[in-house]
N, C-alpha and C positions, 0 to 999 in steps of 0.2 A: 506942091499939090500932091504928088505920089506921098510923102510922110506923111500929111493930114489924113489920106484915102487909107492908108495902112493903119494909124492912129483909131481910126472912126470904125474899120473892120475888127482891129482887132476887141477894142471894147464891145463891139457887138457882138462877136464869136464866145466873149469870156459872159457875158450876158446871159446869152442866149444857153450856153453849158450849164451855168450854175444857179439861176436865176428863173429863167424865163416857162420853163415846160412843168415846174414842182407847183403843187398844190397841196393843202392841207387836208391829209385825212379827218375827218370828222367822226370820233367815238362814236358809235353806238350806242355803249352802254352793254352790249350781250356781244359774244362773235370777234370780237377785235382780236384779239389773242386767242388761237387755236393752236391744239397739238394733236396729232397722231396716237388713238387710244390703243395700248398694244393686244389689248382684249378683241376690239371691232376692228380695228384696222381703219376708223373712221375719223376726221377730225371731230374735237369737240373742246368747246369752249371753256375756258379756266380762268380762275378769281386772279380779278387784274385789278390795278388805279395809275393813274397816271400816264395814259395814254398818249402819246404824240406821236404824229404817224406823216409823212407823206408820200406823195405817190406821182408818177407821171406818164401820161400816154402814151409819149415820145417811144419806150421801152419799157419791156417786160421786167426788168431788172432794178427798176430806180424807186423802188418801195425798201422805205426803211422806217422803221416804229420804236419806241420805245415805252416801257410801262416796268410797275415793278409788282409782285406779287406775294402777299404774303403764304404761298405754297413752298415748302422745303424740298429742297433738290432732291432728298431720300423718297419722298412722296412720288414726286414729279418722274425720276426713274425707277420705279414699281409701275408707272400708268402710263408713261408713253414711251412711245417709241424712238430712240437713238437717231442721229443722226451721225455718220461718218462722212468726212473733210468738209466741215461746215469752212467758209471762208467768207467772212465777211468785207464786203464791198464800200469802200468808201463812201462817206455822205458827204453834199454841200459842208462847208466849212460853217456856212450858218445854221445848221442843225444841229445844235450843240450838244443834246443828248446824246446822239448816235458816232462814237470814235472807234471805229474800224479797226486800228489799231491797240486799242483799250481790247475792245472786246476778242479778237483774235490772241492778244496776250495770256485773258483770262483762261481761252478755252485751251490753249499749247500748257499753262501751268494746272489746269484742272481747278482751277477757280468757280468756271462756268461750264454748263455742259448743253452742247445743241438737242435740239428735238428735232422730230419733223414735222413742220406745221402743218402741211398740205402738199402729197406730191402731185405733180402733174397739174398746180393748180391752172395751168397754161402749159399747152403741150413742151414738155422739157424743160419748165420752170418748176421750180421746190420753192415753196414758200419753209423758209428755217426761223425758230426760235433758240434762239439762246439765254438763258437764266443762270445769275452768279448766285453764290453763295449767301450775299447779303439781300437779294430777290431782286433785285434791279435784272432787268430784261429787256433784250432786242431782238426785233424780226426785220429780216431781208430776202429780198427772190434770191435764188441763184439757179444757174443752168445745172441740170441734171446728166448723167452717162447720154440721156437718149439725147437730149437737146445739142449736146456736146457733138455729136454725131451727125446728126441730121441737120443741124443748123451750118454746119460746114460743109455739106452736097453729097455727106457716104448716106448709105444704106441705113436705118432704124438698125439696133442690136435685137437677137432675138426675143430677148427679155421685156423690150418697151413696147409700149404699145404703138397703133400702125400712127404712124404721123398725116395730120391733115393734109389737105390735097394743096394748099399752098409754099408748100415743105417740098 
C-alpha cells in the first residue's frame, strides 16, 4: 500500500511540475515580442512570425516564447537596449522550441545576443529576449538585482524601485 501511495504521489508531483499550471499564450498579432527602445527607454513592439509562447500563474518566472524575426541583430543593437547575464530558464521538455541550453550556448558563443524586453514587468522580474543570428528568438522572465534582494527578506538596493507592500 505505502509503494502504491508513493507511486500515485509521485506521478502527481511530476504532473503537476510540468504539466498541470502551463497554458498557452495566445499571439496577438501586435505586443508579443517587445524590446527596450534605447532612444525612450520604453518597450516597443518588433516585426515577429511564429509565435509560441506559454505562461503560468503558478510563478512569475514560467513564461517562455518563441518567434523568429526577420530583423538583423546589427539593426536590433543600434535600437535596443542590452541585456547583461541574460540566463535562460529551462522549459517543460514538451515545449520543443524553447532549449535552454541551445539558447544560453548561442548567447556564451555570441551567436545570439539578449535585450531587455520589459524591466520590472513584475516587481523584480525582467522580461529578456534573445535573438540569434539566423532570427530565430526566445523570451523568458527572469529575477532581477532588486528581485534577487528583496525576494530573499534584505532591503530593496538603492537603485530599484520601493517594493510592494507584500515584499
Amino acid at each position: 500500500m505505502i509503494v502504491v501511495c508513493a507511486v500515485v504521489a509521485g506521478v502527481a508531483l511530476y504532473y503537476l511540475q510540468v504539466y498541470a499550471y502551463y497554458e498557452e499564450v495566445v499571439p496577438t498579432g501586435e505586443g508579443d515580442v517587445r524590446m527596450t527602445s534605447i532612444t525612450s527607454g520604453e518597450p516597443e513592439a518588433i516585426v515577429y512570425d511564429g509565435f509560441e509562447g506559454i505562461d503560468a500563474d503558478s510563478s512569475p518566472i514560467r513564461y517562455r516564447a518563441c518567434f523568429t524575426t526577420p530583423t538583423s541583430l546589427a539593426t536590433l543593437t543600434e535600437t535596443y537596449a542590452p541585456y547583461d547575464g541574460a540566463v535562460p530558464l529551462e522549459a517543460p521538455g514538451w515545449f520543443e522550441c524553447f532549449d535552454a541550453g541551445e539558447v544560453g550556448a548561442a548567447l556564451e558563443e555570441g551567436t545570439a545576443l539578449a535585450f531587455m524586453g520589459e524591466e520590472n514587468l513584475e516587481y523584480g522580474i525582467d522580461r529578456i529576449v534573445a535573438v540569434a543570428e539566423d532570427g530565430r528568438g526566445w523570451v523568458w522572465h527572469q529575477i532581477n538585482h532588486c528581485g534577487e534582494k528583496v525576494f530573499d527578506g534584505q532591503p530593496a538596493p538603492e537603485d530599484c524601485p520601493t517594493p510592494p507592500d507584500r515584499y
